[in-house]
C-alpha positions as CSV (number, residue, x, y, z in Angstrom):
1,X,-61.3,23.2,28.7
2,X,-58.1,24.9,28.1
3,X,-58.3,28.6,27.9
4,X,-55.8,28.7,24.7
5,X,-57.6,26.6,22.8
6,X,-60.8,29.0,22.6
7,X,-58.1,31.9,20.8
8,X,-58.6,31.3,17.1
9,X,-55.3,29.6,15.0
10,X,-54.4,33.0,13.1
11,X,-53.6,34.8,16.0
12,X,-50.6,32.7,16.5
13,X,-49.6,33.6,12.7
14,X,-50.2,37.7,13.5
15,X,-47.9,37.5,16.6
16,X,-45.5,35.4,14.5
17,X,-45.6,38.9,11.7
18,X,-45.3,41.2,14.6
19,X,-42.5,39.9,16.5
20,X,-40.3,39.1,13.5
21,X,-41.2,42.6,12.7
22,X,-40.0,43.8,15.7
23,X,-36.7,41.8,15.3
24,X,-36.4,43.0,11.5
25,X,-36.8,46.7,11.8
26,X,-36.5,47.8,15.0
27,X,-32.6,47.7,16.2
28,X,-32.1,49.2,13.3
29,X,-34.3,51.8,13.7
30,X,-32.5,52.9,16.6
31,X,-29.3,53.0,15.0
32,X,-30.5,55.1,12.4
33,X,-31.9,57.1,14.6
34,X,-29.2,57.9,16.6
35,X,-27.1,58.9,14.0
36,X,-29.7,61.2,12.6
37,X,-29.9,59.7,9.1
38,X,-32.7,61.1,7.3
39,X,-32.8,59.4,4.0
40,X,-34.0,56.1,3.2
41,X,-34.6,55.2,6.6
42,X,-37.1,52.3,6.0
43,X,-34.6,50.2,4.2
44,X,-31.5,51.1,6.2
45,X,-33.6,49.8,9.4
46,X,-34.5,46.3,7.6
47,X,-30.9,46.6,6.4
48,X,-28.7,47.3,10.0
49,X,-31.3,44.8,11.6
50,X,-30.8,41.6,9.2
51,X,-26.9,42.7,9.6
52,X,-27.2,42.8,13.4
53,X,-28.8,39.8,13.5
54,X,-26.3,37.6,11.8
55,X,-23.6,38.7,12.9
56,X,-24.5,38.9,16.5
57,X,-25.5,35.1,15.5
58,X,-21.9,34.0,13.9
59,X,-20.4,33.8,17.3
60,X,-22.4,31.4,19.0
61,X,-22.6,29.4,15.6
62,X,-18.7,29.0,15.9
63,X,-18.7,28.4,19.7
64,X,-21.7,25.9,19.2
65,X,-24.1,28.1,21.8
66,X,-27.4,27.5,22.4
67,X,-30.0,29.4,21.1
68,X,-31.1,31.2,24.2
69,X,-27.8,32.8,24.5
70,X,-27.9,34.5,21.1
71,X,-31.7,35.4,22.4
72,X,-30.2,37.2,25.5
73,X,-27.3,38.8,23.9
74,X,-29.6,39.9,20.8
75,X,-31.9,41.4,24.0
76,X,-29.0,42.9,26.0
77,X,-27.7,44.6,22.8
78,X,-31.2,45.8,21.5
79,X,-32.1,47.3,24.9
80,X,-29.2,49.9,25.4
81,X,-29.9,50.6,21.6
82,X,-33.8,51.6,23.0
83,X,-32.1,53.9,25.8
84,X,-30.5,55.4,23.9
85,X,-33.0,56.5,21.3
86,X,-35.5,57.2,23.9
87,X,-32.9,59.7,25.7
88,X,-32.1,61.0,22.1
89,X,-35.8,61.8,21.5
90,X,-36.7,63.3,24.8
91,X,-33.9,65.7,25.6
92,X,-33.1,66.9,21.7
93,X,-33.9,70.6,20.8
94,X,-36.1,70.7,18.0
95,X,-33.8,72.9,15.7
96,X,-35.7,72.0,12.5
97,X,-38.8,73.8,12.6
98,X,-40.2,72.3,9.3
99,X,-42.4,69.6,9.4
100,X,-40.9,66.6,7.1
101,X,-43.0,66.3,3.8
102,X,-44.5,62.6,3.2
103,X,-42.4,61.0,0.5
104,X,-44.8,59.1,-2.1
105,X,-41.2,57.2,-3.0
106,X,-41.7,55.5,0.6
107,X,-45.7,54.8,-0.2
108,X,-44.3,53.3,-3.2
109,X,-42.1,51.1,-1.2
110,X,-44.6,49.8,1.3
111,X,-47.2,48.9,-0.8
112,X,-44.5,46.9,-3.0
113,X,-43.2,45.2,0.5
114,X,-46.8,44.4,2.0
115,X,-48.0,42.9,-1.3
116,X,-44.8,40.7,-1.6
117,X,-45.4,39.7,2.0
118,X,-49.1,39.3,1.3
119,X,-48.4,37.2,-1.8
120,X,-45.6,35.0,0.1
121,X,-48.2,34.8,3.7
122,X,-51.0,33.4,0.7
123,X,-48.3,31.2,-1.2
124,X,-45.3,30.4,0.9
125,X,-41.4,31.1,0.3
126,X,-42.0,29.6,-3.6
127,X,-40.2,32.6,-4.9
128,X,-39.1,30.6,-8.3
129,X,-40.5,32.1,-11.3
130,X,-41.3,29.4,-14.3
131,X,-39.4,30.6,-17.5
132,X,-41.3,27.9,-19.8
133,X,-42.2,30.0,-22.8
């Protein structure tokens, strides 16, 4: 008996959610990060990421690359990005004493985003809205 075969189906779909996750928010996280912006952060990650992505794509697209070299270039970019947010965070002096206040404009946009996902995880990319009246 295979040892992969006893982990139930949906873990597959919650490592799917986490890694495109990962992909989607993190880079530019770091970006944002670095340049110390401190409003709308949330959608300026999903933003710079989905930018980075495609156009760190385009290249090998025209140049007819595999795959896996987008993968390690996407990695190899990503990774000095991580450095140097790590660096950032450890060796900054704190010269903002104030702790940030929680923004109920950025509750507002999670709940919208996970119930969208929700809906689409439930339905599927059907985004098409009938206008039969």
């Amino acid at each position: 008996m295979n040892f992969l075969s006893s982990i139930p189906s949906y873990y597959d779909d919650i490592l799917t959610v986490l890694i495109y996750s990962v992909y989607l928010f993190f880079p530019g996280y770091f970006i944002v990060y670095l340049f110390n912006i401190r409003k709308h952060k949330f959608l300026l990650s999903y933003a710079i990421s989905l930018t980075l992505l495609t156009v760190i794509q385009l290249p090998f697209r025209w140049a007819e690359a595999p795959v896996s070299y987008w993968a390690w270039s996407l990695q190899l970019i990503i990774a000095p990005l991580a450095l140097a947010t790590i660096y950032k965070r450890f060796t900054r002096i704190d010269l903002d004493p104030l702790p940030t206040k929680f923004s109920h404009t950025s509750l507002g946009l999670v709940l919208v985003i996970a119930t969208f996902a929700i809906y689409h995880y439930i339905v599927g990319p059907y985004t098409e809205i009938p206008s039969d009246f």
